[in-house]
N, C-alpha and C positions, 0 to 999 in steps of 0.2 A: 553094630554099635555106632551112635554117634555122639558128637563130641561139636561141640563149642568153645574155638579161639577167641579171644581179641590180643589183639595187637595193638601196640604204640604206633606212632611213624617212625619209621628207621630202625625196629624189631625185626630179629632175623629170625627165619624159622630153617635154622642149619640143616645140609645136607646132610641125607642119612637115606637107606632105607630099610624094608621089612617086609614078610610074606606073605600080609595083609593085602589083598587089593584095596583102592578108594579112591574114593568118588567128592570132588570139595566144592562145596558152594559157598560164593563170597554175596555174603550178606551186607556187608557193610563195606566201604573202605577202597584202597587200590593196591594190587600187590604184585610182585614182577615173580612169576611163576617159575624155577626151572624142573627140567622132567629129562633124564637121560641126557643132558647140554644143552638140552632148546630151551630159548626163553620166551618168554609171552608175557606183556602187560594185559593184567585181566582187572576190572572193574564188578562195584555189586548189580547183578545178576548173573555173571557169568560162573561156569563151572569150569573143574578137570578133571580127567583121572589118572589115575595111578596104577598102572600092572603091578602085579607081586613082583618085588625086588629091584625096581626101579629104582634109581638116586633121584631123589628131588629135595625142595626147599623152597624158600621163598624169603621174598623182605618185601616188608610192609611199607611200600610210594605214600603214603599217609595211615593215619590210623583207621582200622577196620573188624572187622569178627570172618572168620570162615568156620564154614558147619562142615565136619567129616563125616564119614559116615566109611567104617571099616567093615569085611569079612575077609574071615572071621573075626570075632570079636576081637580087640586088644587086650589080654591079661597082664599085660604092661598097665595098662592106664586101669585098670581095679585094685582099689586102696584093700 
């Protein structure tokens, strides 16, 4: 499954996680990454991933879009 953020600057994308692994490509924008406590300032072109079950999050250093891309699929995100 993938999926298309955008974010504001100074949009949070709160700590959580799920059983999903993924995979995020920042298209646009700048965003300070965490993953399990580590943080990384990442910029567009850069990616991350995400293991199943991982705490992660992010906040948007300016405005931008990140592309996900989930397995399995999210039935959270199907309306």
């Amino acid at each position: 499954m993938m999926v298309s953020v955008e974010f504001d600057a100074g949009a949070v994308g709160a700590l959580h996680k799920h059983p999903h692994r993924q995979v995020t490509y920042v298209a646009s924008g700048a965003f300070r990454v965490r993953i399990d406590g580590r943080e990384e300032d990442l910029r567009a072109g850069d990616s991350f991933f995400v293991a199943a079950d991982a705490l992660h999050g992010v906040v948007a250093l300016e405005a931008g879009t990140l592309i996900d891309v989930f397995t399995p699929a999210r039935d959270d995100f199907v309306a």
